[in-house]
Structure formats: C-alpha cells, structure tokens
C-alpha positions in Angstrom: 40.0 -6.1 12.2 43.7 -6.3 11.8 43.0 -10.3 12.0 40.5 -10.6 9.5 42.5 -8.9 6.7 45.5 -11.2 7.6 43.2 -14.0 6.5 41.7 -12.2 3.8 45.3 -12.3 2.5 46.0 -15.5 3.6 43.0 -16.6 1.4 43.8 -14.5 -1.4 47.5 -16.0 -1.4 46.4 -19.3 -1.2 43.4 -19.3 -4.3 46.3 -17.2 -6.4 48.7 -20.1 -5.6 46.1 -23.2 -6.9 44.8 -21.3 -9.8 48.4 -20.7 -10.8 49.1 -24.3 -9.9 46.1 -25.5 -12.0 47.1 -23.8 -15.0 50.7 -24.9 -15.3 52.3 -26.0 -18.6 55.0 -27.0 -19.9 56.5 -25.0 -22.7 57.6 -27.0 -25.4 56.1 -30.6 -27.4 57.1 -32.6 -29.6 55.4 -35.3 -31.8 55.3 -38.0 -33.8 52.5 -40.1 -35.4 51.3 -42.6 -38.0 48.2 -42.2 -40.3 46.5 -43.2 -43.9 46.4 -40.0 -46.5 43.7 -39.9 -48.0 43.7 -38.2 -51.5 40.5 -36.8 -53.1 39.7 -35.7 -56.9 38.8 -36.5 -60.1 39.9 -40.3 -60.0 37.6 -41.2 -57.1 33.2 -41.2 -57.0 33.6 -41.4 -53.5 33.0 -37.6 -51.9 34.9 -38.5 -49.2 38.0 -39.2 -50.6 39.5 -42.7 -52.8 40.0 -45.0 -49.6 40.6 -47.9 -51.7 44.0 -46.4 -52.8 44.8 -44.6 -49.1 48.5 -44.7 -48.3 50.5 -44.4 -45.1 52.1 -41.9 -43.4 54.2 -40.3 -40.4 54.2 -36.9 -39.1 56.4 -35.3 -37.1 55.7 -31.5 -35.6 57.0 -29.6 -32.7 54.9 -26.8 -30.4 55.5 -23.9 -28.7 53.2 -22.7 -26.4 52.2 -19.1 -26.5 49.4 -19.2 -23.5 46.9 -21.5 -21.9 44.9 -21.7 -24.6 47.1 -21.0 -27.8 50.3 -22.4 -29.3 52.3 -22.8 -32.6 53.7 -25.9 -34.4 55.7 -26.8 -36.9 53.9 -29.7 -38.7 55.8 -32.5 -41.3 54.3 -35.2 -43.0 56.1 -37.3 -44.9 53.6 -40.1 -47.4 52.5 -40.5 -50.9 49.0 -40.4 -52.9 47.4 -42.4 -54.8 44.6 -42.5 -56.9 43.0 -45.3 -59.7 39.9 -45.5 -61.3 40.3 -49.5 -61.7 39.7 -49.2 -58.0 35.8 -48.7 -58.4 33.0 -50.4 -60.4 30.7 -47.8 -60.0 30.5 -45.7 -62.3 31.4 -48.1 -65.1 33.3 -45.6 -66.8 35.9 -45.6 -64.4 36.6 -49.1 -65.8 37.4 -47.9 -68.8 39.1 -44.3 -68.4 41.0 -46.2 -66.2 43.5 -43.3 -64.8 45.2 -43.5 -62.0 48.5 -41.6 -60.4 50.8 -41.7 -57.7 53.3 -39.1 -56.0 55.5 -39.2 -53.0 54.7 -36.3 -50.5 56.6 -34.1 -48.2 54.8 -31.7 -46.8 56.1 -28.9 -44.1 53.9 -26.2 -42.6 53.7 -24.1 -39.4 50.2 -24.1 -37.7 48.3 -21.9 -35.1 46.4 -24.0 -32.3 43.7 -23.3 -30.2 42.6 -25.6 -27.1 39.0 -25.1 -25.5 40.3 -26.6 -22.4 43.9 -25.4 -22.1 47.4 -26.7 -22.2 47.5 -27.5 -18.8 49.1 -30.8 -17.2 46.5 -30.4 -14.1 43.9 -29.9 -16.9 41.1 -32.4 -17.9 42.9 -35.8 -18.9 41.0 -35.5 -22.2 40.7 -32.3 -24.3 40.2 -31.4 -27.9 41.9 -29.1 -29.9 41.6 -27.5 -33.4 44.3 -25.5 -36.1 44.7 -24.0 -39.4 47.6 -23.1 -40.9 49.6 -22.6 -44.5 51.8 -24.9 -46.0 54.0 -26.1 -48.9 54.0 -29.7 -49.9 56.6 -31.6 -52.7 55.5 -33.8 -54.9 56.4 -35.9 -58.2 53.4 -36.9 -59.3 53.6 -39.5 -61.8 50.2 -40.0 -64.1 49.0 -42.6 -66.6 46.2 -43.1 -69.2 47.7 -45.6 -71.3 44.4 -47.7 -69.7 42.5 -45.7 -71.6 39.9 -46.9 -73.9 38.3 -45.0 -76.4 36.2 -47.2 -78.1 33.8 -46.7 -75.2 33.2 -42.8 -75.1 32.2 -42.7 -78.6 30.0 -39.9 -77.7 33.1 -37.6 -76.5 35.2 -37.4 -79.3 37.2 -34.5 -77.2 38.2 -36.9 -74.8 41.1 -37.9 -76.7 42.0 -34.4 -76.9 42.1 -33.5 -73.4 43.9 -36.4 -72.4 46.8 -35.6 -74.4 46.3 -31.7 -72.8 46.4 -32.8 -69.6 49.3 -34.9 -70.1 51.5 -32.4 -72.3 50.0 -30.1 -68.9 53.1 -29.3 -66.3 52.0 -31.2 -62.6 52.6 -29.4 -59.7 56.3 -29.9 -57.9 55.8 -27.6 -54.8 51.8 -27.1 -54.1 50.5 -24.5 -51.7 48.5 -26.4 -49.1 46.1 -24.6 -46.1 45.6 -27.0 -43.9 42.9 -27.0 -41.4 42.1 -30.0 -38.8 40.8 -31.2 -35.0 41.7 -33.6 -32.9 41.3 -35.2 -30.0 44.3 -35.3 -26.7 44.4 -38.0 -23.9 47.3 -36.8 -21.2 48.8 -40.7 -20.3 51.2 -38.5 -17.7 51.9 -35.3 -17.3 54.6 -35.7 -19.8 53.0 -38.2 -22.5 50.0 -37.3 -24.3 48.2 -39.6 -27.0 46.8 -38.0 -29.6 44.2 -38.9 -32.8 43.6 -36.1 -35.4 42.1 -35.0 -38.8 44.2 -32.5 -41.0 42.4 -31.5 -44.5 44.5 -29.6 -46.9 42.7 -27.7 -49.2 44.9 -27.1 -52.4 44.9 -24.3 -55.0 45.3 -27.2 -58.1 43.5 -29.2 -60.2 46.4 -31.6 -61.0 47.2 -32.6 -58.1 46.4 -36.1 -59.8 47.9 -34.8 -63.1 44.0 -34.7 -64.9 42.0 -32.0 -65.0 40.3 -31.2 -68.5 39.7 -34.7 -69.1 38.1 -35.2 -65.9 36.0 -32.5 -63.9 37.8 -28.9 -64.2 35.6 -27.3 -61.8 36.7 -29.1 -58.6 40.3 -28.6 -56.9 42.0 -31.6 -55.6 42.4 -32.0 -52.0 43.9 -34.3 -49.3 44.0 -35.0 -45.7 45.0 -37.5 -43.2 43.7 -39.0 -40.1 46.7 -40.1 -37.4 47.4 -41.5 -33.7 50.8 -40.8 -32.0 52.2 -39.6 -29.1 53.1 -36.2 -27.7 56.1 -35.6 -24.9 56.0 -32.2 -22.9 58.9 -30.9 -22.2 60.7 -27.5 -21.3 60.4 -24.9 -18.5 57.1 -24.8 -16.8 55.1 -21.5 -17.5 52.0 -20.3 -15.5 49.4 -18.6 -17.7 47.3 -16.1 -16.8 47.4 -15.9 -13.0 50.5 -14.9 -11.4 50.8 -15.0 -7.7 49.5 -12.1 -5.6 52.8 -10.4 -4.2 53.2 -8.0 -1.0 
C-alpha cells in the first residue's frame, strides 16, 4: 500500500512539475514596431478610413505581466495625420471643398491585455491577443480651406459661414483617445516574438481634422493603426497558476 502511494506522489510531483514548466513566463517585454495611421472623418468617403493620405509610424510600449493570461503595457506611438479631399473624385464635391489637414501625433497610453492562449514561452508558437485601454494623444493640427470654392455650392449659402466657424473654432492640443485593438504573436524564440496588430482609437472630437460644422457634425473623428515589430522577453521567469506540490 505504502508503495502505491509513493508513486501516487511520485506522479503527482512530476505532472505539478510539467504543468508549472509549461506555463512559464517571463516577466517583463518590451516593443517596438512600424505601422501606417490611418485617420478617419469628415475629409474622407471612404468608411474605412482616408488611405490615400495614410502616414507612418513607430510604436514603442513596454509589458508587465500580471498572470498567464493578463498583462499591462505602456503603449507610445509617435506619427502624424493627414487628411485631403483633393485625394478623392468621388464625390465630386470633394474637388471643390477641397479641405484637407495635417498634425503631428504623440500619443501615450497604458493598456490592459488579455491572451486566450497565455503568455507562456512553452505555449503555442502563434497566439492572438486583444486590449483596451485610455489614452492621451498631442497634436498640432494644422487645417486649410483656402481650396475652397464657393461658386459651386450655390445651394448652401451657410457654407461660407461655417467655414469661417470652424476655423475661428479652437483644435484640439491634447485629445482623450480609448484605444481598443487585436493582434496577432508569432514566438521566433523564446525570447523574440513578432508581432502584427490593429489599435482603433475612438476620440471624444469632432475636430480632430479642424472641421466639423462645415462638414458632418454628427460623426466624431477617429484613428487607428495597423503595425509589425518585434517583442523581446525578458526578466525573472514566473510560474502562473500551478505551483509545485510540496511535502
């Protein structure tokens, strides 16, 4: 009897010592990336955002992991917007409104993460993951209608009017952002990790591209960006969940 219960335990010991194995992580990453912003408003038709006018990007964030599942980053992006009705036939009004704006961004925001799969280095090789988080981004937007021309909306004689109110309007310097994103991890080591993603900021302003009543006034502006870069883990090792049986 006295046999069997040693190898009970032997068992026990063992399992306790892969599945703690298995789920193994290291504590600490940090990031860096490259991706196309993508801004979205009033001064594109395209629902998906003005492609056309997308501009680059790097990203830099750091992670601390809280289990096997969950962590918390620290996510910058540093890039600019742009958008420019010249940039699209279609509507042909664009043509002639003809406004178009640009901004430098620096965005900084700290992020929860969740990963269906785990944080593990002895983990699958390819795992997604998904966040949401608040932010605050800089910018100094920098609008124009001096394209403008009137002589072709005849039949909106406020249009004049709101132009000037939007530009005598104050733009956004520091915009509350929530972002909220997936993406996709592909473990090169157990130390390197590549790494595509999709991060959508919803925003809280309609002048975001410095127009609003002259455009649509019911919409917000948003952006997002879609990125590839490299992870490196780093840090004690911590083992989630499943700590070794002890006598």
């Amino acid at each position: 009897m006295n046999s069997y219960a040693l190898c009970l335990l032997a068992l026990i010991l063992l399992y306790s010592q892969t599945a703690t194995a298995q789920i193994k992580s290291s504590k600490y990453e940090a990031g860096i990336a490259v991706g196309a912003f993508v801004y979205q408003g009033d001064l594109t038709p395209n629902r998906l955002g003005s492609f056309p006018a997308l501009r680059p990007g790097i990203l830099l964030h750091g992670t601390r992991k809280l289990n096997n599942h969950y962590a918390v980053r620290l996510h910058l992006s540093i890039a600019s917007l742009r958008g420019d009705d010249a940039k699209f036939n279609s509507p042909a009004y664009r043509q002639f409104r003809n406004f178009n704006f640009r901004s430098p961004l620096i965005e900084l925001s700290p992020q929860i993460m969740w990963s269906p799969s785990g944080w593990s280095e002895q983990g699958p090789r390819i795992s997604p993951y998904a966040f949401a988080g608040v932010g605050l981004s800089y910018l100094n937007i920098r609008r124009d209608a001096s394209g403008f021309d009137a002589s072709k909306f005849g039949s909106d004689e406020n249009l004049p009017q709101r132009i000037t109110d939007d530009l005598q309007h104050r733009t956004p310097r520091l915009l509350p952002v929530i972002p909220l994103g997936a993406g996709l991890r592909y473990a090169i080591t157990p130390s390197l990790v590549l790494n595509g993603e999709l991060n959508y900021r919803h925003t809280f302003s309609d002048y975001l591209d410095g127009f609003s009543r002259a455009a649509n006034p019911k919409q917000k502006d948003k952006y997002y960006s879609l990125s590839i870069g490299v992870i490196y883990r780093f840090g004690r090792k911590n083992s989630w969940d499943c700590p070794p049986v002890r006598n």
